[in-house]
TORGU-761010 format. One record per atom (N, C-alpha, C): residue number from 1; residue in one letter; atom name; y, x, z. Coordinates in Angstrom, 2 decimals. Each point is the difference from the previous one (the first is absolute). Example, Ala and Ser with C-alpha at 12.3 -4.5 7.8 and 13.67 -1.06 7.14 Angstrom:
+-----+----+----+---------+---------+---------+
!   i ! aa ! at !       Y !       X !       Z !
+-----+----+----+---------+---------+---------+
!   1 !  A !  N !   -5.69 !   13.19 !    7.80 !
!   1 !  A ! CA !    1.19 !   -0.89 !    0.00 !
!   1 !  A !  C !    1.20 !    0.90 !    0.00 !
!   2 !  S !  N !    1.05 !   -0.35 !   -0.72 !
!   2 !  S ! CA !    1.19 !    0.82 !    0.06 !
!   2 !  S !  C !    1.09 !   -0.77 !    0.73 !
+-----+----+----+---------+---------+---------+
// end
This chain:
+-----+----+----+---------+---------+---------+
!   i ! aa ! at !       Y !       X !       Z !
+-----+----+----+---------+---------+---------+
!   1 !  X !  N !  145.25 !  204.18 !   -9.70 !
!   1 !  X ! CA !    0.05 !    1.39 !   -0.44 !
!   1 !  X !  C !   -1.40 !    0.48 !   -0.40 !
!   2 !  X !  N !   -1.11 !   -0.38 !    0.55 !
!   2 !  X ! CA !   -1.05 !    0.25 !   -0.09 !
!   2 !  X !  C !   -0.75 !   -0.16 !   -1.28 !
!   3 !  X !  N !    0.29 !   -1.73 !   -0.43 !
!   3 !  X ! CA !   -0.08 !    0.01 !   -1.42 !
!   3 !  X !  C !    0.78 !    0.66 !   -1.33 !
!   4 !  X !  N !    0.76 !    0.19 !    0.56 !
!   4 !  X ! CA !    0.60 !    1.08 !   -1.05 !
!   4 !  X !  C !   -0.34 !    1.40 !   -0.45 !
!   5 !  X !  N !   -0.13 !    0.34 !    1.49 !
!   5 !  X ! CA !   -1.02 !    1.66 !   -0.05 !
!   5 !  X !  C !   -1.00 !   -0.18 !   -0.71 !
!   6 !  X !  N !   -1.34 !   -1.12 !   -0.28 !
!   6 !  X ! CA !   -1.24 !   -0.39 !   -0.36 !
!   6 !  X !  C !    0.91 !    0.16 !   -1.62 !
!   7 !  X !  N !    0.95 !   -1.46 !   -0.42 !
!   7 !  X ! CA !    0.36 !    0.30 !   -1.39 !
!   7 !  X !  C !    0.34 !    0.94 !   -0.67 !
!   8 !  X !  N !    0.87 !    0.95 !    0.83 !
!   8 !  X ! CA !    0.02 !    1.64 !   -0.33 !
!   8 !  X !  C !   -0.92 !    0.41 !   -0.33 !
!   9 !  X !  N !   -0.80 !    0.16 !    0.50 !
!   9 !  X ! CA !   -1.62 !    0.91 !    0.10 !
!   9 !  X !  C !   -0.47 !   -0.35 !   -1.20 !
!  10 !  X !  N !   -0.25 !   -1.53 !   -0.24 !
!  10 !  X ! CA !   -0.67 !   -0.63 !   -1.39 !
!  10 !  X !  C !    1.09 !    0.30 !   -1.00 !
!  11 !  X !  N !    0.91 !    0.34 !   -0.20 !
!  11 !  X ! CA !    0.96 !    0.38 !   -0.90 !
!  11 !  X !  C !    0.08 !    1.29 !   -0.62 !
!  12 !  X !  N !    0.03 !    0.70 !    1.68 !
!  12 !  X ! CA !   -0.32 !    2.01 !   -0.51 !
!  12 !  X !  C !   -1.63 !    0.15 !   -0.83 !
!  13 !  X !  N !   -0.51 !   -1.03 !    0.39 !
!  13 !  X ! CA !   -1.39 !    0.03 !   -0.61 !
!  13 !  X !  C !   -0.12 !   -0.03 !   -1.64 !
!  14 !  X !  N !    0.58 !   -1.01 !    0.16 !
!  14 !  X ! CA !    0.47 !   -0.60 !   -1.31 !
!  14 !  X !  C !    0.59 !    1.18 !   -0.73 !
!  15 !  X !  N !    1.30 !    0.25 !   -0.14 !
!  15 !  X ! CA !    0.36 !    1.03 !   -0.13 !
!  15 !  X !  C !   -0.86 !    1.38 !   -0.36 !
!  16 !  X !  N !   -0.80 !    0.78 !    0.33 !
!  16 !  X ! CA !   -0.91 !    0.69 !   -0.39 !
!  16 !  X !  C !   -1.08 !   -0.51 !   -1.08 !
!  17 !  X !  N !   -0.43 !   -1.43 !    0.26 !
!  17 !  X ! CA !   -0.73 !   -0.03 !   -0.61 !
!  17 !  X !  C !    0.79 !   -0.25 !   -1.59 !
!  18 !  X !  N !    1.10 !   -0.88 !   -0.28 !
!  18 !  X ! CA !    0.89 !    0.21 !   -1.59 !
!  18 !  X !  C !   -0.13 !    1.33 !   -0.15 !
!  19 !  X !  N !    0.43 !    0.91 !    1.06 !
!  19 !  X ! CA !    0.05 !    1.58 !   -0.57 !
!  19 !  X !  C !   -0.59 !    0.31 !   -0.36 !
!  20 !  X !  N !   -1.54 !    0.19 !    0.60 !
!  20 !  X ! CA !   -1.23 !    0.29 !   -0.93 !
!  20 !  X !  C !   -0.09 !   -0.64 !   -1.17 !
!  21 !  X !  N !   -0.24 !   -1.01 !   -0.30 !
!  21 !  X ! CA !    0.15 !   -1.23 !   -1.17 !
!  21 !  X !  C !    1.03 !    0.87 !   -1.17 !
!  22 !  X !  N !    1.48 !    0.02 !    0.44 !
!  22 !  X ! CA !    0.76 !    0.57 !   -1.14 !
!  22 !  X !  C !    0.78 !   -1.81 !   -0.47 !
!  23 !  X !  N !    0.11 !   -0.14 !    1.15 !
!  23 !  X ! CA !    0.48 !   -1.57 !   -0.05 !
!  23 !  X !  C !    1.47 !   -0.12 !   -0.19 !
!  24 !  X !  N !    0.86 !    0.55 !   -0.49 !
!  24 !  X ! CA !    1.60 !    0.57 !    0.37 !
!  24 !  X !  C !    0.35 !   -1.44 !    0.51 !
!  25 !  X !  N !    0.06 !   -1.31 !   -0.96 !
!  25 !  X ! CA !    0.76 !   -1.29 !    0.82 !
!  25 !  X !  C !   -1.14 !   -0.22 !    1.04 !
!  26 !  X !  N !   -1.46 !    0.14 !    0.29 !
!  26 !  X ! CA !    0.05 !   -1.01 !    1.42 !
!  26 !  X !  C !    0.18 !    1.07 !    0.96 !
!  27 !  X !  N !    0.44 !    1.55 !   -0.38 !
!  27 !  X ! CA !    0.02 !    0.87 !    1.22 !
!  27 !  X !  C !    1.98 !   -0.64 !    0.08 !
!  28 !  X !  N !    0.38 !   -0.17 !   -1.02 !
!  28 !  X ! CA !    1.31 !   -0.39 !    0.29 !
!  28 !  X !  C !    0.22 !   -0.95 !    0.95 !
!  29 !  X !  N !   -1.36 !   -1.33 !   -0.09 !
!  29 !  X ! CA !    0.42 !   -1.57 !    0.95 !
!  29 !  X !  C !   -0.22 !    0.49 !    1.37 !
!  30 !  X !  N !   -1.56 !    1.14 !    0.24 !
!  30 !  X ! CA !   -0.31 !    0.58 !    0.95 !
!  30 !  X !  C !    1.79 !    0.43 !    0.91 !
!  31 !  X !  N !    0.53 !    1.10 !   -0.62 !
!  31 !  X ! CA !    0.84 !    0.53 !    0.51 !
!  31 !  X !  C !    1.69 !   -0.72 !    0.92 !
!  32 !  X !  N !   -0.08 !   -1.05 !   -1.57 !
!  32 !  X ! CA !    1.47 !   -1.15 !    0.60 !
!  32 !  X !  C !   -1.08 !   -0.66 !    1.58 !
!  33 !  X !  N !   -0.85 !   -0.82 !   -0.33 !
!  33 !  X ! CA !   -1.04 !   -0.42 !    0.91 !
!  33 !  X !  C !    0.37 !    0.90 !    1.66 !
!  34 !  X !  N !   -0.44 !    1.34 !   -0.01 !
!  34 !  X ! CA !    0.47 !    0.74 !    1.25 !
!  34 !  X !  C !    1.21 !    0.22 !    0.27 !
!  35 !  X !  N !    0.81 !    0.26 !   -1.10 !
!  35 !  X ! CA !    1.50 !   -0.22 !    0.31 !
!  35 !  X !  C !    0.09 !   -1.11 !    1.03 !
!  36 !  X !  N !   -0.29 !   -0.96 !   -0.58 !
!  36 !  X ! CA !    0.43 !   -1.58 !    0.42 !
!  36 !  X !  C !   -0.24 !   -0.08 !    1.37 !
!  37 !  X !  N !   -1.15 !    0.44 !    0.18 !
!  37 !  X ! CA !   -0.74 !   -0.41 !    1.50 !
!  37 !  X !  C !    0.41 !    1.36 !    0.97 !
!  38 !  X !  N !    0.74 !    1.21 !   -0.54 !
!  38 !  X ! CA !    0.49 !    0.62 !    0.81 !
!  38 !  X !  C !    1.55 !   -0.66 !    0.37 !
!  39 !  X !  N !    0.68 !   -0.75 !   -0.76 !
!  39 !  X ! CA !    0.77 !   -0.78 !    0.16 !
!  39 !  X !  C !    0.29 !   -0.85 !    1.22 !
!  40 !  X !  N !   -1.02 !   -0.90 !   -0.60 !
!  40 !  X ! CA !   -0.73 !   -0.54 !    0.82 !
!  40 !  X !  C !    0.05 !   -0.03 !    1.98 !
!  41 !  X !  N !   -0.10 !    1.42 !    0.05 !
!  41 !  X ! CA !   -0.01 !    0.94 !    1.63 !
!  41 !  X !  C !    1.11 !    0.72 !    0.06 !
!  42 !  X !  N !    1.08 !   -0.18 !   -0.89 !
!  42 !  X ! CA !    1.32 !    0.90 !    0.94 !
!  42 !  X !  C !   -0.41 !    1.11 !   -1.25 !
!  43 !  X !  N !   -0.69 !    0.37 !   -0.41 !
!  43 !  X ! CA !   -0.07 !    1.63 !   -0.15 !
!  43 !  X !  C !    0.83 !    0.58 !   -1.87 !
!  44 !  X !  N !    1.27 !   -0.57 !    0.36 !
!  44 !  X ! CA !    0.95 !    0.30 !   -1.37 !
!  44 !  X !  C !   -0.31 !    0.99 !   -0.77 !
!  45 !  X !  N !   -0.27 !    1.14 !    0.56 !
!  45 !  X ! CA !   -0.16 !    1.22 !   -0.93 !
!  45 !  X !  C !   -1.55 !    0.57 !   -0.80 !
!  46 !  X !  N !   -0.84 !   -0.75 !    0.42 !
!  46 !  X ! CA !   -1.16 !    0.37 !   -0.08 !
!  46 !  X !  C !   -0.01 !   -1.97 !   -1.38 !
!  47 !  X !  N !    0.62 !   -0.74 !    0.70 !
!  47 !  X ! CA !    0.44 !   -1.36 !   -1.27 !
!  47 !  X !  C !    0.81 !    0.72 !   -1.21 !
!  48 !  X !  N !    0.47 !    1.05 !    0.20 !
!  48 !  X ! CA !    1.29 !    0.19 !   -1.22 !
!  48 !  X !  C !   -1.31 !    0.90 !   -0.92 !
!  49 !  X !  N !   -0.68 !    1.03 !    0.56 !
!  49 !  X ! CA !   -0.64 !    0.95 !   -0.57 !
!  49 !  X !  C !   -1.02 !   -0.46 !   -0.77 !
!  50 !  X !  N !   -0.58 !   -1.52 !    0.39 !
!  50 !  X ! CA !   -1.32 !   -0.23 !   -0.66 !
!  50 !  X !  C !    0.38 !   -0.90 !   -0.97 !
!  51 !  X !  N !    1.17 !   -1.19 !   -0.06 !
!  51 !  X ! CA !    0.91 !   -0.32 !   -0.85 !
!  51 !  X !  C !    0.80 !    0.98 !   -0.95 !
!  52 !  X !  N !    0.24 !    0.96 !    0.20 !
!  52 !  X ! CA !    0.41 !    0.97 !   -0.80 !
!  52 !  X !  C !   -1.26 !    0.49 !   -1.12 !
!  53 !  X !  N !   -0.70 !    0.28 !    0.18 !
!  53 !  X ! CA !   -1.66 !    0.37 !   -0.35 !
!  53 !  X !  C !   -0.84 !   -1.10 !   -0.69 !
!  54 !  X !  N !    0.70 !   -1.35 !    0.31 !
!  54 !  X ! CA !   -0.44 !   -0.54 !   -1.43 !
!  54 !  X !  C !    0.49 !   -0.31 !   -0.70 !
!  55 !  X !  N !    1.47 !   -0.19 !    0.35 !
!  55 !  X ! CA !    1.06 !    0.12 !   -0.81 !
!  55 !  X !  C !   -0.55 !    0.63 !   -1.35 !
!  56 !  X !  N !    0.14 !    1.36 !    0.57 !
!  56 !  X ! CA !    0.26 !    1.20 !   -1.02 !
!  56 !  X !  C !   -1.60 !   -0.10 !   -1.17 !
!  57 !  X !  N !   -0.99 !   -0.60 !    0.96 !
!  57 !  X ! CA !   -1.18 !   -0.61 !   -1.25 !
!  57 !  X !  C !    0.39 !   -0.98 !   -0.75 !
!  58 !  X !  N !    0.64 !   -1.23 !    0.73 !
!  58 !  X ! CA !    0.06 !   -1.05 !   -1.12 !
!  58 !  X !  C !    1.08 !    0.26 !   -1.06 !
!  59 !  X !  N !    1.06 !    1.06 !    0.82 !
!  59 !  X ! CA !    0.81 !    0.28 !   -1.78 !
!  59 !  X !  C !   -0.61 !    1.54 !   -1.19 !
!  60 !  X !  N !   -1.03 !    0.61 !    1.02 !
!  60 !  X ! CA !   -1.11 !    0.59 !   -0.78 !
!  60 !  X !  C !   -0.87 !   -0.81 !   -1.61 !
!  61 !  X !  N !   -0.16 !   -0.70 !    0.86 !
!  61 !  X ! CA !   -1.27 !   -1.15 !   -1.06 !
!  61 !  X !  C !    1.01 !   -1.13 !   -0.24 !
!  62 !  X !  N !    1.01 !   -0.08 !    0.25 !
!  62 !  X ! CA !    0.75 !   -1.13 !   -0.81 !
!  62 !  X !  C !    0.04 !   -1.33 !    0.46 !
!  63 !  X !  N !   -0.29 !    0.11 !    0.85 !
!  63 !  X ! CA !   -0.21 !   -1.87 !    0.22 !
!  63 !  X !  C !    1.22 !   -0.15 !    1.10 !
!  64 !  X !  N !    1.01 !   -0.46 !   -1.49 !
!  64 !  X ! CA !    1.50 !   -0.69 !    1.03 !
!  64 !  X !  C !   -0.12 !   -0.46 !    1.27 !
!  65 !  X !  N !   -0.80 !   -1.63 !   -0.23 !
!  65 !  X ! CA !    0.47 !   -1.15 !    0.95 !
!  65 !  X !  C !   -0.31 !    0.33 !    1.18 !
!  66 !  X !  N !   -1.14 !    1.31 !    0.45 !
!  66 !  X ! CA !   -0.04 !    0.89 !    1.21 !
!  66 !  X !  C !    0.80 !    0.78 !    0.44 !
!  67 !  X !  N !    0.62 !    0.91 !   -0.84 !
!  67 !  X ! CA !    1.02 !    0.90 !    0.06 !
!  67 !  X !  C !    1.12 !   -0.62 !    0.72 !
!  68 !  X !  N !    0.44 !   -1.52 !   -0.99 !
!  68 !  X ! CA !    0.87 !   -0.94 !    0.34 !
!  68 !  X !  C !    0.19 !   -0.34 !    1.68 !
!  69 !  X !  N !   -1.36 !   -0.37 !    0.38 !
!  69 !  X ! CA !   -0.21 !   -0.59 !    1.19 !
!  69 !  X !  C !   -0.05 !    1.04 !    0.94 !
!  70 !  X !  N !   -0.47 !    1.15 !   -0.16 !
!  70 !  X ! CA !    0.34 !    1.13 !    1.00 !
!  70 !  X !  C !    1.63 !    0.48 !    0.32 !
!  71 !  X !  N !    0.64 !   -0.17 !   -0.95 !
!  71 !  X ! CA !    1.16 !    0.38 !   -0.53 !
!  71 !  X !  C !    0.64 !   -0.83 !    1.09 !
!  72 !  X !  N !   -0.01 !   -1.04 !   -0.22 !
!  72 !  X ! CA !    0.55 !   -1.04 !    0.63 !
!  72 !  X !  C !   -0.24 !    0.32 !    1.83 !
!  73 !  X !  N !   -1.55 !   -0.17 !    0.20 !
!  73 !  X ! CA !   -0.18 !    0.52 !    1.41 !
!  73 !  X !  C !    0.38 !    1.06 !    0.46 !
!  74 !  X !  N !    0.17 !    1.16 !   -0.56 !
!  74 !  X ! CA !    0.33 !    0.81 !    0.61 !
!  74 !  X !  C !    1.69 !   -0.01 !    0.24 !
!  75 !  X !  N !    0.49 !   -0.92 !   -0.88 !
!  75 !  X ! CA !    1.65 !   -0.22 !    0.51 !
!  75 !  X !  C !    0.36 !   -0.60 !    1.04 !
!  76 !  X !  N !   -0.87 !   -0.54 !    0.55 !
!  76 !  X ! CA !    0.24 !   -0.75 !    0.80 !
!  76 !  X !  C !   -0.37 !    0.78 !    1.75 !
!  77 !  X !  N !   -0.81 !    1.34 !   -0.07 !
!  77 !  X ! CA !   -0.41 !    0.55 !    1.24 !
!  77 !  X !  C !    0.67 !    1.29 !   -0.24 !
!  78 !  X !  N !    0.26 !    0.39 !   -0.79 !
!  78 !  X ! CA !    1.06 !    1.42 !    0.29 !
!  78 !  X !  C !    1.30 !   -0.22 !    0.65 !
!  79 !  X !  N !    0.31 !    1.16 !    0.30 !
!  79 !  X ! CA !    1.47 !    0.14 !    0.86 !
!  79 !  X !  C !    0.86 !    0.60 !   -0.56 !
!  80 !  X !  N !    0.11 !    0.29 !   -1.18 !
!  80 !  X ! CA !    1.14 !    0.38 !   -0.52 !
!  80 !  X !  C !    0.71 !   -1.33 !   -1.80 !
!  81 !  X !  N !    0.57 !   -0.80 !    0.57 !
!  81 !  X ! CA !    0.56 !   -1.15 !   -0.45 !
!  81 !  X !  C !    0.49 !    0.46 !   -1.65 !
!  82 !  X !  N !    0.25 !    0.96 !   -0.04 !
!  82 !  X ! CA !    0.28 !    0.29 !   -1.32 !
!  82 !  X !  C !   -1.23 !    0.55 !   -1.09 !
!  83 !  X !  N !   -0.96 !    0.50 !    0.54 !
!  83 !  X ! CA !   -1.24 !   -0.10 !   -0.77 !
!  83 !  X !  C !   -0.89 !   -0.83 !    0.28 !
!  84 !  X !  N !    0.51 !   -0.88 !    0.68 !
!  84 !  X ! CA !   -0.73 !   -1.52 !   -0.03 !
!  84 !  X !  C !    0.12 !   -0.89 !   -1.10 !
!  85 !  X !  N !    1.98 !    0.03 !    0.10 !
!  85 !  X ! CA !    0.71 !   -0.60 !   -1.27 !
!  85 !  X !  C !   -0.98 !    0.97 !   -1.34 !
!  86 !  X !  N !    0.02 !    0.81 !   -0.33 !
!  86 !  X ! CA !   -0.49 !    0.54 !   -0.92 !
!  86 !  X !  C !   -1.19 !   -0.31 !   -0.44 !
!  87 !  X !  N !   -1.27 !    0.09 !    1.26 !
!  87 !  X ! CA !   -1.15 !   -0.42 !   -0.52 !
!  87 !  X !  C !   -0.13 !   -1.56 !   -0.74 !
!  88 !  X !  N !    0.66 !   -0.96 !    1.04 !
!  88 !  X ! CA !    0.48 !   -1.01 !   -0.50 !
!  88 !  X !  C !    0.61 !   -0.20 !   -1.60 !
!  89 !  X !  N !    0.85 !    0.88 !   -0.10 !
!  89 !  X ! CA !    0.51 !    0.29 !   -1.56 !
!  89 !  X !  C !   -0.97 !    0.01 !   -1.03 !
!  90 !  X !  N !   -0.97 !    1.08 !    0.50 !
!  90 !  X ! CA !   -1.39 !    0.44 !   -0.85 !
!  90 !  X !  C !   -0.58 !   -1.17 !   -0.23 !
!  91 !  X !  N !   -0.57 !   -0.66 !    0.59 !
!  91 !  X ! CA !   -0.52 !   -1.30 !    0.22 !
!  91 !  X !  C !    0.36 !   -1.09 !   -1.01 !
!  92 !  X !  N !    1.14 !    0.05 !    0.15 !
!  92 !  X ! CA !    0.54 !   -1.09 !   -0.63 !
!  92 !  X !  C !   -0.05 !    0.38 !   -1.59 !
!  93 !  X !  N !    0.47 !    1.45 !   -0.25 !
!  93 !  X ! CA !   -0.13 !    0.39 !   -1.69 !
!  93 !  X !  C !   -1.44 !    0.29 !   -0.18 !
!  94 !  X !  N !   -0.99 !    0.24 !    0.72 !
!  94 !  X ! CA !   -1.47 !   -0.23 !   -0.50 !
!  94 !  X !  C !   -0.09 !   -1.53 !   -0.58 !
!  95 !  X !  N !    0.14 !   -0.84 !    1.55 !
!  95 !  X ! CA !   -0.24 !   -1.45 !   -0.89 !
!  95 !  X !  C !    0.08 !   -0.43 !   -0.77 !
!  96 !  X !  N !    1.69 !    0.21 !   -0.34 !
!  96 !  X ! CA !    0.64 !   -0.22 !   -1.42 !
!  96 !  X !  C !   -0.47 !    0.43 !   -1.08 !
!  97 !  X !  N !   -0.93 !    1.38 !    0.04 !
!  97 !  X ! CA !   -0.01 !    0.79 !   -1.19 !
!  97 !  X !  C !   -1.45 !   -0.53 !   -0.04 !
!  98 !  X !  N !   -0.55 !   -0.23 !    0.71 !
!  98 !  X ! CA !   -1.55 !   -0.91 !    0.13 !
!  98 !  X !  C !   -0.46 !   -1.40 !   -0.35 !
!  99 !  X !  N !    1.69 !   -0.14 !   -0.09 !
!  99 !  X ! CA !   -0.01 !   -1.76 !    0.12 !
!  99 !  X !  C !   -0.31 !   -0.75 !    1.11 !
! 100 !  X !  N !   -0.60 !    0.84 !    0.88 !
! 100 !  X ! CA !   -0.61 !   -0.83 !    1.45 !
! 100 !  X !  C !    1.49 !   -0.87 !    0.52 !
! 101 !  X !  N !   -0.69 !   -1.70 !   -0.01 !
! 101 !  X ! CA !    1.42 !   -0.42 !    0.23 !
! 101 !  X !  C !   -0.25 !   -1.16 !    1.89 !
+-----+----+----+---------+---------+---------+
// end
């Protein structure tokens, strides 16, 4: 647990510093990054919010095969099965429409 708190820390760091920068994708990797590792510890809702948040950058600035891959993760940790199926849905017609095969 301990190392994780430390990777947090270097992450929220991180995090500020893209912000200053004006970095939108590495404040995006920053953000999935803390998602992950709040994951990581049990802590679902504080994983959905920071996954949500780069979500909403990488389909800001466009870059599918992220969008894709969030899309995907986040179907897999929510609790409601039918906007899981959905995000999943999304996912799949980005790829397609991306070609990502």
């Amino acid at each position: 647990l301990r190392q994780y708190e430390k990777a947090k820390n270097h992450l929220e760091q991180s995090l500020i510093i893209e912000r200053q920068n004006k970095s939108r994708r590495n404040e995006a990797y920053a953000l999935y990054w803390l998602g992950y590792s709040y994951g990581l510890i049990g802590l679902r809702e504080k994983q959905l919010q920071y996954l949500q948040q780069a979500l909403e950058i990488f389909q800001e600035i466009k870059d599918y095969e992220n969008e894709v891959h969030i899309l995907t993760d986040l179907s897999t940790i929510g609790s409601n099965k039918e906007k899981n199926l959905q995000m999943l849905e999304q996912a799949l017609a980005i790829s397609r429409k991306a070609k990502y095969k």
